[in-house]
GUVEXNU-740103 format. One line per field, with one value per residue: x, z, y of N, C-alpha, C, CB in turn; residue number from 1; chain. Coordinates in steps of 0.001 Angstrom, whole numbers. Atoms other than C-alpha are relative to their C-alpha. Glycine has a CB too. Layout:
<atoms>
n.x: (X / ...)
n.z: (Z / ...)
n.y: (Y / ...)
ca.x: (X / ...)
ca.z: (Z / ...)
ca.y: (Y / ...)
c.x: (X / ...)
c.z: (Z / ...)
c.y: (Y / ...)
cb.x: (X / ...)
cb.z: (Z / ...)
cb.y: (Y / ...)
k: (NUM / ...)
c: (A / ...)
</atoms>
This chain:
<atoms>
n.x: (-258 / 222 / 893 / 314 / -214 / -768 / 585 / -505 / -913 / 45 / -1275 / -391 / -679 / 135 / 1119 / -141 / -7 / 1229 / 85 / -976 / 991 / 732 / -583 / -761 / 1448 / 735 / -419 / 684 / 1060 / -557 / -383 / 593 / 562 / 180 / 545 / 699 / -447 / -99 / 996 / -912 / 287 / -12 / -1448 / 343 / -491 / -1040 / -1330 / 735 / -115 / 1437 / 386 / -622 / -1272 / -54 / 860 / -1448 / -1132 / 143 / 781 / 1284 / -244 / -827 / -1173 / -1028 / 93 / -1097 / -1336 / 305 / -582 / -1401 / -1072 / -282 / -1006 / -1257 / -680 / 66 / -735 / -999 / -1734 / -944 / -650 / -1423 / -464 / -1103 / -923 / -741 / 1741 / 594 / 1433 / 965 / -574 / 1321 / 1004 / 458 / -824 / 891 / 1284 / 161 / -760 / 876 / 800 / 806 / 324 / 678 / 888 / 148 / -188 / 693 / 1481 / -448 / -432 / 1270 / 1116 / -162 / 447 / 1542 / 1235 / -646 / 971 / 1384 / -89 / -1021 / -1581 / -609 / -314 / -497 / -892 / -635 / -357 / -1354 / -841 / -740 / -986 / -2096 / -662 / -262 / -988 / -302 / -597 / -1008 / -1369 / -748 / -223 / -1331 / -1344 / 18 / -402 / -955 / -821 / 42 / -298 / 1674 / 945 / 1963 / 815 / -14 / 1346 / 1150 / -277 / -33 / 1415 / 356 / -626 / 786 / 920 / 66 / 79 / 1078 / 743 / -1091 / 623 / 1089 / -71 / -764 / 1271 / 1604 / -330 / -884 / -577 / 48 / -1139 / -1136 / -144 / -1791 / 700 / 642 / -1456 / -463 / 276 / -464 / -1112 / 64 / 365 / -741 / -1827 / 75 / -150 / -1031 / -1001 / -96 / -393)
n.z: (855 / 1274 / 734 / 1253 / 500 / 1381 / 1150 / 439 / 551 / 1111 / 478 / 1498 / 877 / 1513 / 699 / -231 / -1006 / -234 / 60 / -1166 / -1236 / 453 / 368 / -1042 / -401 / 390 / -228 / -1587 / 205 / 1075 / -1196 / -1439 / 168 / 1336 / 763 / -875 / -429 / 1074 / 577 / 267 / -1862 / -572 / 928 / -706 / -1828 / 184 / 290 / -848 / 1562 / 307 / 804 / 1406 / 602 / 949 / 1861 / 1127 / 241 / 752 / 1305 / -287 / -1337 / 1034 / 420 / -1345 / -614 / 1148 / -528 / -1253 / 1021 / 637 / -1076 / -297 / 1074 / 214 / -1178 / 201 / 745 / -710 / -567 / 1424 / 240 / -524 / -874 / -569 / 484 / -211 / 150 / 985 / -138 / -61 / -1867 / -290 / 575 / -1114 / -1364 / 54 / 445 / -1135 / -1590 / -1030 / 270 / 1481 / -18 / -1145 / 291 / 390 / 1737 / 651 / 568 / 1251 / 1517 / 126 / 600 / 1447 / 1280 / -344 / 793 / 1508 / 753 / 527 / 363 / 1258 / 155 / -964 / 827 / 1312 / -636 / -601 / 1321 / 264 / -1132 / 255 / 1138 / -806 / -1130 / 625 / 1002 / -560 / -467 / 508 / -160 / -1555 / 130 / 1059 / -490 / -1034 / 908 / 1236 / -1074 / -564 / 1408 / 539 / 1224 / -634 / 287 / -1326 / -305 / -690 / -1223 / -599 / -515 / -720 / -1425 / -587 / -262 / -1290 / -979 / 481 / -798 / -1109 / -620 / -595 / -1271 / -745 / -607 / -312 / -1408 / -43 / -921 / 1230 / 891 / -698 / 2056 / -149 / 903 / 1351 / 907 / 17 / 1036 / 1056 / 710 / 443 / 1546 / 901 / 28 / 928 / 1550 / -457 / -861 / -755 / 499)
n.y: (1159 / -424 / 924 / 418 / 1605 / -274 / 537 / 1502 / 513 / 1257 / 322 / -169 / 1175 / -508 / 886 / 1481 / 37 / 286 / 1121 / 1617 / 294 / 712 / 1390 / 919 / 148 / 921 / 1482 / -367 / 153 / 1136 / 585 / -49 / 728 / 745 / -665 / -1478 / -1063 / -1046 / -835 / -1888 / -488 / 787 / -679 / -1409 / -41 / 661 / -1097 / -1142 / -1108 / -24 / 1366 / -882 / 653 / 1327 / 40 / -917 / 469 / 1599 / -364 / 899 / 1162 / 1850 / -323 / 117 / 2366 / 228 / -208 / 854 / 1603 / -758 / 62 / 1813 / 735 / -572 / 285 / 1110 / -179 / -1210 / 452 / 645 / -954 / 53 / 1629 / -663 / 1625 / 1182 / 475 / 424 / -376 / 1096 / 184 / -488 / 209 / 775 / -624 / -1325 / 1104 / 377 / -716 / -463 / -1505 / 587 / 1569 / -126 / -140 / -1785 / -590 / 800 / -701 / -449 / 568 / 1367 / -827 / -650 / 784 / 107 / -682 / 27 / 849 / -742 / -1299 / -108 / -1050 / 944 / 784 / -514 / -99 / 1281 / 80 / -224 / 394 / 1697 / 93 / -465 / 1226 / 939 / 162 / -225 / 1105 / 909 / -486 / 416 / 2268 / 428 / -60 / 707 / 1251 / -301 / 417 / 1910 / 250 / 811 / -838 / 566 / -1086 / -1191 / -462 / 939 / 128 / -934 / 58 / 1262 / -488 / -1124 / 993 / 963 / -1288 / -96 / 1262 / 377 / -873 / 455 / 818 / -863 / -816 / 954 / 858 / -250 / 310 / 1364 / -296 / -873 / -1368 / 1451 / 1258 / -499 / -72 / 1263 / 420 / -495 / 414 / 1353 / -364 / -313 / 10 / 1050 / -286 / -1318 / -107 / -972 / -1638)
ca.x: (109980 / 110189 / 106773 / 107193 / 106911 / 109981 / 109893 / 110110 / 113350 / 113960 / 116953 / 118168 / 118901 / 119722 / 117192 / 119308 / 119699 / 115864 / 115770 / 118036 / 115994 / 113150 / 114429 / 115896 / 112160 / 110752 / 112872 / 112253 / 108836 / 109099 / 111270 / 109028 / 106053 / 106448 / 104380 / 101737 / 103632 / 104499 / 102430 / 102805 / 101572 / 103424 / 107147 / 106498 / 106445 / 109409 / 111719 / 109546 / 108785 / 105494 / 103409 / 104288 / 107664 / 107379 / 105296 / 107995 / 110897 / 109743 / 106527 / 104327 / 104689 / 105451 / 108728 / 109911 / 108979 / 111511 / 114218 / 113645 / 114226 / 117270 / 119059 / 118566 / 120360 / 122987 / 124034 / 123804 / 126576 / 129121 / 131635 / 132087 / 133545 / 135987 / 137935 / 140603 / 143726 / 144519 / 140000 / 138758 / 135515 / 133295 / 135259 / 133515 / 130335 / 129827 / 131195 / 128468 / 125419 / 125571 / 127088 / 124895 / 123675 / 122266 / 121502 / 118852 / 115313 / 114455 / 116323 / 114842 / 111289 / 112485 / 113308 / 110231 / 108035 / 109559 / 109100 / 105464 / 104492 / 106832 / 104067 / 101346 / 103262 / 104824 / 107180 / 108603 / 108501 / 110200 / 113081 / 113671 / 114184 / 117145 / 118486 / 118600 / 120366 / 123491 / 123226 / 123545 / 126290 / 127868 / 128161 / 129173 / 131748 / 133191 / 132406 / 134711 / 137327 / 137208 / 137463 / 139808 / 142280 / 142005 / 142529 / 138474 / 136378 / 132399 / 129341 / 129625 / 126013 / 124334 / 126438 / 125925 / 121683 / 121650 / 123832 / 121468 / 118381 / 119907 / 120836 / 117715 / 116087 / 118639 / 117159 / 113824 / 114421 / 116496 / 113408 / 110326 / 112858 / 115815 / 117183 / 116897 / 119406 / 122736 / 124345 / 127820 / 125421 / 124244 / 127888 / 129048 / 126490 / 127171 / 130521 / 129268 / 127508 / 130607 / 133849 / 132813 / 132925 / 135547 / 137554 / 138790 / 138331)
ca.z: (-24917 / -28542 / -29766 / -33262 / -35393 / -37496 / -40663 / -41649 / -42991 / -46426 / -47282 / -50415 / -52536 / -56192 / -58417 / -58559 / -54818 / -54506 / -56442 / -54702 / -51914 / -53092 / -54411 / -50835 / -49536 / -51550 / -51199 / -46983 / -47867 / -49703 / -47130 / -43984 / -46001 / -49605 / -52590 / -50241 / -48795 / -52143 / -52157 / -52822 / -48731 / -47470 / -49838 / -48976 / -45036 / -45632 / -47119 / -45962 / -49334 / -50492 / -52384 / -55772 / -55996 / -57276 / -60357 / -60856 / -60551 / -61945 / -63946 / -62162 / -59224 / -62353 / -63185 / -59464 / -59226 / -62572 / -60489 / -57611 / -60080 / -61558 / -58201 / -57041 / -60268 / -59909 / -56511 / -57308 / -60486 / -58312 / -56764 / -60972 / -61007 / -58358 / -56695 / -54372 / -55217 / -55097 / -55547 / -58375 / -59892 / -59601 / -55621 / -55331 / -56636 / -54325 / -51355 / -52507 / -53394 / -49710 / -47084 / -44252 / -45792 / -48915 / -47983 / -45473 / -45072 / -45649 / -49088 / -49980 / -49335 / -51806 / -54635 / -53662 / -54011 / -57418 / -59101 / -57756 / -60187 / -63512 / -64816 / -64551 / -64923 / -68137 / -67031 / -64465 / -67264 / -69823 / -66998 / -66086 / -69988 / -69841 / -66410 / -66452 / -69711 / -68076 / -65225 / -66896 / -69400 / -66070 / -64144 / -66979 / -67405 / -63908 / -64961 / -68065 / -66396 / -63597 / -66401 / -68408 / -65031 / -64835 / -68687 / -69219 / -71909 / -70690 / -71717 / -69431 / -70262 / -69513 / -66477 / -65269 / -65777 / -63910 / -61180 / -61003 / -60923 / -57963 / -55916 / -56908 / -54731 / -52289 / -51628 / -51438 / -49190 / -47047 / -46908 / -46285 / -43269 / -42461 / -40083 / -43426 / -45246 / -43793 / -46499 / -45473 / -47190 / -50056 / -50967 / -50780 / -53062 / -55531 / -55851 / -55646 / -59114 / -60378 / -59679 / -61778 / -65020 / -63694 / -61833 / -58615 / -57953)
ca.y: (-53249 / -52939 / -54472 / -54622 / -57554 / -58117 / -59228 / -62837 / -64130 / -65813 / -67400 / -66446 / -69335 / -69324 / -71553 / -74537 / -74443 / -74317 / -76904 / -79606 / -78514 / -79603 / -82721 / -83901 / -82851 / -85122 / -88019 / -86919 / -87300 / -90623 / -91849 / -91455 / -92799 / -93684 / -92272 / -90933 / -88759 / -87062 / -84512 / -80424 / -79861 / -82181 / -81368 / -77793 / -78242 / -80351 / -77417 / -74896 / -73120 / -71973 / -74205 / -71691 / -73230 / -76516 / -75484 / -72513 / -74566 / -78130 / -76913 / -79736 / -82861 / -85649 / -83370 / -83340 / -87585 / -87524 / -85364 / -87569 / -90517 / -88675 / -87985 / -91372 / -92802 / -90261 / -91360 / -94733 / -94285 / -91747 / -94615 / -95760 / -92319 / -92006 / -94915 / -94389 / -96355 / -99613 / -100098 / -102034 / -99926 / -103042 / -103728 / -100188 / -100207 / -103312 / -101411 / -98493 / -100820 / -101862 / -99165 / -97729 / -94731 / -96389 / -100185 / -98902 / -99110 / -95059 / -95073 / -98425 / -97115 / -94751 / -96918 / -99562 / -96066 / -94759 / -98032 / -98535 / -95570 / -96164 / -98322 / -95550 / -92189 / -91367 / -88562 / -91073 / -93666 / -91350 / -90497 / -94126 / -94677 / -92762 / -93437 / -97150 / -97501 / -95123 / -97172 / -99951 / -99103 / -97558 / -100870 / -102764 / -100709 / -101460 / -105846 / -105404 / -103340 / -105741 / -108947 / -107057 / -106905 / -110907 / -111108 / -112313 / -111145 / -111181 / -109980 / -106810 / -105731 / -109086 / -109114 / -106248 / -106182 / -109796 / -107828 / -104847 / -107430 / -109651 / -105918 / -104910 / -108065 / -108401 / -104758 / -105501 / -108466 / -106205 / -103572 / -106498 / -107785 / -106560 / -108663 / -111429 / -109670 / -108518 / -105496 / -108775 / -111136 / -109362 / -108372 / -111837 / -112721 / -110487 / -111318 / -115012 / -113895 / -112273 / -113407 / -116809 / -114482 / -111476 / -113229 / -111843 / -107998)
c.x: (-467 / -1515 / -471 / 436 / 1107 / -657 / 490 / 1197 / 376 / 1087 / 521 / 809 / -281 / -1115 / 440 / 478 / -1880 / -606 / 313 / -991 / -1215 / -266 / 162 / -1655 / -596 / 290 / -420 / -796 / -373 / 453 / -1061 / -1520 / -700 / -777 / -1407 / 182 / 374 / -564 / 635 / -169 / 1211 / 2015 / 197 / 341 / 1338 / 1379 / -540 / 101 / -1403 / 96 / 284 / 1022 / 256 / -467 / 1364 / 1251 / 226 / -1206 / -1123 / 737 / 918 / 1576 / 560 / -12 / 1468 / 1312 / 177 / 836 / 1596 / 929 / 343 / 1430 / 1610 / 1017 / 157 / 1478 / 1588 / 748 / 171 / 865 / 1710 / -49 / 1288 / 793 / 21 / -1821 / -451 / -1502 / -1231 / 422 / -1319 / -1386 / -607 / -305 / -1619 / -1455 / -210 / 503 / -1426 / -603 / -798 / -931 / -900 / -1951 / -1051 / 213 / -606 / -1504 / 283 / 64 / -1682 / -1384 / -97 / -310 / -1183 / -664 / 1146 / -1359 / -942 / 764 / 1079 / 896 / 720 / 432 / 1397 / 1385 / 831 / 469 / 1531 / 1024 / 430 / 1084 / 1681 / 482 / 393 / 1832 / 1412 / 936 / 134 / 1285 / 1191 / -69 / 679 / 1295 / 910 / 837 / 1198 / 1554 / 606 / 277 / -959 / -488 / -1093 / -658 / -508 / -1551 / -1260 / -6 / -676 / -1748 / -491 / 566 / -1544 / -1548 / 225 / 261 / -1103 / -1118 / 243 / -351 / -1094 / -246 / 349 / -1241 / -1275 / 756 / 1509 / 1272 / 380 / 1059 / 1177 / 475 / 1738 / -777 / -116 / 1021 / 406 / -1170 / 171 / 1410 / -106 / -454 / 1297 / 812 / 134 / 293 / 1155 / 933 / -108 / 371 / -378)
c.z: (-1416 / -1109 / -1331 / -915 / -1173 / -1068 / -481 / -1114 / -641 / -83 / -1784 / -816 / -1140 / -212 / 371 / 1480 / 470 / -366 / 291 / 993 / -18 / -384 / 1362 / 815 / -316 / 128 / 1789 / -222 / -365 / 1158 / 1263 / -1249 / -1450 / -877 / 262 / 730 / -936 / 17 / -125 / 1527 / 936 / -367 / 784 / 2015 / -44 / -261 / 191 / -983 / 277 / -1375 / -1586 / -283 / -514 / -1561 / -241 / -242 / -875 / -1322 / 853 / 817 / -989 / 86 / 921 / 172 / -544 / 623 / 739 / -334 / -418 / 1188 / 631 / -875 / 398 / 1075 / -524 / -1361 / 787 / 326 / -1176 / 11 / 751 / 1106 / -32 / -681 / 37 / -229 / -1542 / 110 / 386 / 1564 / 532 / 472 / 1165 / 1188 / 53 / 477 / 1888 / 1344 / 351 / -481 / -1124 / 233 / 981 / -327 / -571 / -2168 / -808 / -474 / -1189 / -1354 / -140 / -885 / -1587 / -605 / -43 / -1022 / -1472 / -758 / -113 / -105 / -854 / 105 / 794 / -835 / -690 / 816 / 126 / -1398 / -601 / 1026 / 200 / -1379 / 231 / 852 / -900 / -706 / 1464 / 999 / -676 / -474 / 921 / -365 / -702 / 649 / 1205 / -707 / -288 / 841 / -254 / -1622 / -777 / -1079 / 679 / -257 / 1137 / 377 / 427 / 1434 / 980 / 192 / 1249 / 1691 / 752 / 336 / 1228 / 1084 / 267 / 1496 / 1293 / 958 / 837 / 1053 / 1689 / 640 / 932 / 1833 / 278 / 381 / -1097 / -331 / 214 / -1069 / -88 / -938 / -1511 / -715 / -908 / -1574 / -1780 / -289 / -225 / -2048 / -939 / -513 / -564 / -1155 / 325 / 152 / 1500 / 122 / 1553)
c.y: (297 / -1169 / -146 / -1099 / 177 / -952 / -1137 / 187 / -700 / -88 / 332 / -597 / 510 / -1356 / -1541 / -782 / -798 / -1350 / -1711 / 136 / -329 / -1574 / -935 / -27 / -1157 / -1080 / -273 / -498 / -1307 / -1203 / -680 / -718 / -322 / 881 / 427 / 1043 / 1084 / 850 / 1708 / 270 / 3 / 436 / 1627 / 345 / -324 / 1116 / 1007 / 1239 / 426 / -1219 / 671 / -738 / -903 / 285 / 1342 / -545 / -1269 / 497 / -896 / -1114 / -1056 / 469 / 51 / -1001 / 133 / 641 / -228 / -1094 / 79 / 61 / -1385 / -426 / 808 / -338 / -1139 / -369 / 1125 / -1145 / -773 / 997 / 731 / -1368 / 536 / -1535 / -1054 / -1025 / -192 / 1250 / -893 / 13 / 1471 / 446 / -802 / 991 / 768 / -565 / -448 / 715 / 856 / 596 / -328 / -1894 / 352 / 504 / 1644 / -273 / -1545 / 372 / 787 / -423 / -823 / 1690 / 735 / -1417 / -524 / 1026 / 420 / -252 / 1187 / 1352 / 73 / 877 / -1060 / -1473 / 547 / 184 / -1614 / -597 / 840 / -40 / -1349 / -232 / 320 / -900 / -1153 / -245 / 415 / -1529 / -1193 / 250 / -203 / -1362 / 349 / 641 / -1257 / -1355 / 346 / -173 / -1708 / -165 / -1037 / 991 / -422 / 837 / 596 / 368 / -1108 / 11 / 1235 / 431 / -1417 / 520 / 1096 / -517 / -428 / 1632 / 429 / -895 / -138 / 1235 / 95 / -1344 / 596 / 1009 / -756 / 71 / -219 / -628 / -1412 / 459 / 919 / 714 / -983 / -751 / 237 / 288 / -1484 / -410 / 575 / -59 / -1440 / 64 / 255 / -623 / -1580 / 928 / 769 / -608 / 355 / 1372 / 266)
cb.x: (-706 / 1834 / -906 / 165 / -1625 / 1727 / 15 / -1383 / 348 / -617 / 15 / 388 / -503 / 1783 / -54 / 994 / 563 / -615 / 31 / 2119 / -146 / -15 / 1548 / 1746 / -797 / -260 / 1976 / -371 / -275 / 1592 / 747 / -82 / -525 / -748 / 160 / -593 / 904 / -181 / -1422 / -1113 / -1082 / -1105 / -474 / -1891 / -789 / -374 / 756 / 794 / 257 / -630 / -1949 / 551 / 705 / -1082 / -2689 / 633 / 461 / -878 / 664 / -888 / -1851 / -572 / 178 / -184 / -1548 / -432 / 504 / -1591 / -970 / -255 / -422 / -1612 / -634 / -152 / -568 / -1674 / -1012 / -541 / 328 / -755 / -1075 / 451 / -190 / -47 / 844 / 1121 / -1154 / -216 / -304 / 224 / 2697 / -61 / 169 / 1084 / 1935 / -69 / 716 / 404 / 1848 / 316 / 1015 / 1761 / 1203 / 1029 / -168 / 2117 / 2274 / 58 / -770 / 883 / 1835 / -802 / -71 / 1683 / 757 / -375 / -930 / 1312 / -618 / -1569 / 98 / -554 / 120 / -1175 / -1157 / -851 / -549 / -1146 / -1300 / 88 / -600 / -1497 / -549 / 278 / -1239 / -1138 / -306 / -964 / -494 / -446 / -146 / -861 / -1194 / -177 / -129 / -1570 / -812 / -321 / -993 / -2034 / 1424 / -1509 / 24 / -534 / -1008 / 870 / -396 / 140 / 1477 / 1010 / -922 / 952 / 1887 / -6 / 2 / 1657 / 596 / 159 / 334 / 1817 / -155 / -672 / 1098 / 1219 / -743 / -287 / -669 / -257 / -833 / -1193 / -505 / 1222 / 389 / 580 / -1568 / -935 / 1430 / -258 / -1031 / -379 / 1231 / -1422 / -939 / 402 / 988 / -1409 / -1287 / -198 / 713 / 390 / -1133)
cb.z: (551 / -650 / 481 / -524 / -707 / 114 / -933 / -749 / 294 / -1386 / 348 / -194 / 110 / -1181 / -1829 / -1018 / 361 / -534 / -480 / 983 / 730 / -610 / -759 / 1049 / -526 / -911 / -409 / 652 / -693 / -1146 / 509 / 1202 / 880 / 145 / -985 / 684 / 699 / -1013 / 1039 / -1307 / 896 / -403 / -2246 / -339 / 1185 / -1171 / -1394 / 1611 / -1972 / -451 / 326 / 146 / 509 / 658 / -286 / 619 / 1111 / 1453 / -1848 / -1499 / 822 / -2559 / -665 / 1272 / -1374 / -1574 / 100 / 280 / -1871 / -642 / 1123 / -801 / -1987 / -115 / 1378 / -348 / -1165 / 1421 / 1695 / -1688 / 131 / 837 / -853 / 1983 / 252 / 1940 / 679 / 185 / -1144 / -1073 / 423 / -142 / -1351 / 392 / -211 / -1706 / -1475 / -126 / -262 / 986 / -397 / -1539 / 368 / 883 / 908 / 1149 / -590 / 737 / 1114 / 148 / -22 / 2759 / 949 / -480 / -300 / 1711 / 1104 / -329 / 772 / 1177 / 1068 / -1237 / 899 / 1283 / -835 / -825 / 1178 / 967 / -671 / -539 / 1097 / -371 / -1048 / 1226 / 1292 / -939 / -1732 / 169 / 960 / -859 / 92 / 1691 / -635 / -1774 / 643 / 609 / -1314 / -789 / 1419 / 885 / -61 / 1475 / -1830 / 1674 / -815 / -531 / -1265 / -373 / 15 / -723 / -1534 / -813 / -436 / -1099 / -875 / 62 / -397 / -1707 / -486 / -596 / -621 / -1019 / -383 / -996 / -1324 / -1168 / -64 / 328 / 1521 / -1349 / -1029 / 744 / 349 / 2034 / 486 / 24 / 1250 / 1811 / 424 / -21 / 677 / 1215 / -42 / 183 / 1970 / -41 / -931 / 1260 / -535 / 497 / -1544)
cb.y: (-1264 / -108 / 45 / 843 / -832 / -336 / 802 / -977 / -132 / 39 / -1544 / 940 / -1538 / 57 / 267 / -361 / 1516 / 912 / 284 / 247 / 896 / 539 / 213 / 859 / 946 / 71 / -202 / 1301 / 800 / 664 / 1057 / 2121 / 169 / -1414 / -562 / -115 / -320 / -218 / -164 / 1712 / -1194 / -1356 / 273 / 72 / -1239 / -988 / 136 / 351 / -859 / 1841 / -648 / 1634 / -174 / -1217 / 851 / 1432 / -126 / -1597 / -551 / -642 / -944 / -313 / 921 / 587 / -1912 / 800 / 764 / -445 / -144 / 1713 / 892 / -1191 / 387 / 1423 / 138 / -207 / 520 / 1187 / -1084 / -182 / 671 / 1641 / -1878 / 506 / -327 / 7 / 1357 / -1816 / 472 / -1525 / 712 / -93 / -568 / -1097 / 1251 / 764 / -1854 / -1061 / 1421 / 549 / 1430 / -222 / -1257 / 1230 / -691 / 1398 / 469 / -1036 / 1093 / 175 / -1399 / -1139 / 1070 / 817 / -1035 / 436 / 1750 / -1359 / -1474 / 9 / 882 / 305 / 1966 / -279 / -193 / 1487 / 686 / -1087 / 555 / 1115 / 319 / -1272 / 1020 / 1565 / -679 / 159 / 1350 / 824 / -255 / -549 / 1009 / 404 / -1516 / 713 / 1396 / -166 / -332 / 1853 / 185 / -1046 / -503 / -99 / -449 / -236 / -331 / 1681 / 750 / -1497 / -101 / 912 / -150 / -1586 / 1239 / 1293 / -1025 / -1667 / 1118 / -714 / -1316 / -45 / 537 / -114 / -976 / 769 / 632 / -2432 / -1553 / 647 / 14 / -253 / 426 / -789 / 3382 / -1328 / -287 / 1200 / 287 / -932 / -160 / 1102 / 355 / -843 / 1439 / 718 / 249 / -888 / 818 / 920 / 797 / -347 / 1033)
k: (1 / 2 / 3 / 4 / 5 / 6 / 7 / 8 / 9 / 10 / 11 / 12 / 13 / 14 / 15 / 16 / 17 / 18 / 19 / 20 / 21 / 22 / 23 / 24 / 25 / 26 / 27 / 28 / 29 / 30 / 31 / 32 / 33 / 34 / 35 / 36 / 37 / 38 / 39 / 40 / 41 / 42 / 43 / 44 / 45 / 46 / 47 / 48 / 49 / 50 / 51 / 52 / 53 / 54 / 55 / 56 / 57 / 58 / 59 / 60 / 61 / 62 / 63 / 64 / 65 / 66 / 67 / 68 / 69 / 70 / 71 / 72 / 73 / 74 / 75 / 76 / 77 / 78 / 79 / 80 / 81 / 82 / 83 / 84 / 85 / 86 / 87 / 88 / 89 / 90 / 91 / 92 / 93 / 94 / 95 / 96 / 97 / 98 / 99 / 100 / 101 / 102 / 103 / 104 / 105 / 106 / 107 / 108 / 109 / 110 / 111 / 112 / 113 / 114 / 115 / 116 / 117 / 118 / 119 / 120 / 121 / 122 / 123 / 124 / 125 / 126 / 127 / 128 / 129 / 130 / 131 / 132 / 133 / 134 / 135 / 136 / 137 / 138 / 139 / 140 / 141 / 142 / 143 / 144 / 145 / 146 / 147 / 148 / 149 / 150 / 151 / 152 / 153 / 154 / 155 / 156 / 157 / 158 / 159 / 160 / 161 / 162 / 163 / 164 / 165 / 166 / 167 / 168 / 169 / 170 / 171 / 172 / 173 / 174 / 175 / 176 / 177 / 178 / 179 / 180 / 181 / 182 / 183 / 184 / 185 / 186 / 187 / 188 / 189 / 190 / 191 / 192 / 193 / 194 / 195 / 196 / 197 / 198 / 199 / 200 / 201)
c: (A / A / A / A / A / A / A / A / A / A / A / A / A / A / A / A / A / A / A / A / A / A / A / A / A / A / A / A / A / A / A / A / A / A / A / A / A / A / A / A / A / A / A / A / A / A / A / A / A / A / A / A / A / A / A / A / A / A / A / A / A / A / A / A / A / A / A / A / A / A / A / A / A / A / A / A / A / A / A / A / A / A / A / A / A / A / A / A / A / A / A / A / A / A / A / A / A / A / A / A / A / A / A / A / A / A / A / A / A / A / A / A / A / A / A / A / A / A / A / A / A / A / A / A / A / A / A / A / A / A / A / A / A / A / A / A / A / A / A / A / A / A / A / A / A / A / A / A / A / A / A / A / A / A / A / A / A / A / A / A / A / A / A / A / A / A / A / A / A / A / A / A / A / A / A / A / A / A / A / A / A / A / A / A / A / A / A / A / A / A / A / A / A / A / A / A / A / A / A / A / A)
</atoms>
């Protein structure tokens, strides 16, 4: 029997590979138990790096929160971008804001744990300073196309922070107690919000 030890097997990812993987670690991490689970130990087991890689790829923990923060947003903006035929962007958006894979307690922890440390960490501040704003301009973009359909004029960007406020809630209700807030309910209400200024979409 051949008793020699082979030699461990790395995968050979490029950088920005390493780095997604990292990223989905951390949200993993996050997930299962919020912004104590963050840690470099803990990330690390998770994608099964050494603990070196975070500081070579991010520089430090704040700059992986911030591409934590960043992927979030980016998912969260993807069904303004494509919409299959015959789908209002705002119709959507809704659709997004509330399907299985997103309306669920995991990626809520997620959001409840990134905005638990805006207030005290300034890279996580300084990120959310340019991610909300897109969002923003993002899903008022989808309320005026929506109006503009129905032949309304409305202020898209009020609408559209009062939207991301009541989702926002409708979330955290959803996380406290799940069984409170169906992802049928939470639609409904957000088009109860809208489709007074829009129209129907």
């Amino acid at each position: 029997m051949d008793r020699k030890r082979r030699a461990p097997r790395f995968n050979r990812l490029s950088g920005e590979e390493r780095r997604a993987a990292l990223v989905s670690a951390g949200l993993a991490c996050m997930a299962r138990g919020g912004i104590q689970e963050f840690t470099v130990d803990r990330i690390c087991v998770e994608a099964g790096v050494s603990r070196g890689l975070i500081t070579h790829h991010f520089g430090s923990m704040n700059a992986l929160l911030a591409a934590v923060y960043a992927h979030m947003y980016d998912g969260s903006t993807k069904p303004t971008r494509a919409v299959v035929p015959g789908e209002t962007r705002l119709s959507a958006l809704l659709d997004a804001f509330f399907a299985p894979e997103v309306f669920n307690r995991d990626m809520l922890n997620i959001w409840l744990a990134l905005w638990g440390q805006i207030s005290v960490n300034e890279d996580l501040r300084a990120e959310h300073r340019v991610q909300y704003p897109a969002y923003v301009r993002d899903v008022a973009a989808a309320i005026d196309a929506a109006a503009a359909q129905n032949g309304r004029t409305v202020d898209a960007g009020t609408l559209a922070r009062t939207l991301i406020a009541l989702v926002d809630g409708l979330g955290l209700q959803h996380c406290i107690e799940p069984g409170s807030m169906a992802a049928e309910s939470a639609s409904s209400a957000c088009r109860a919000l809208l489709e007074p200024h829009v129209g129907p979409f």
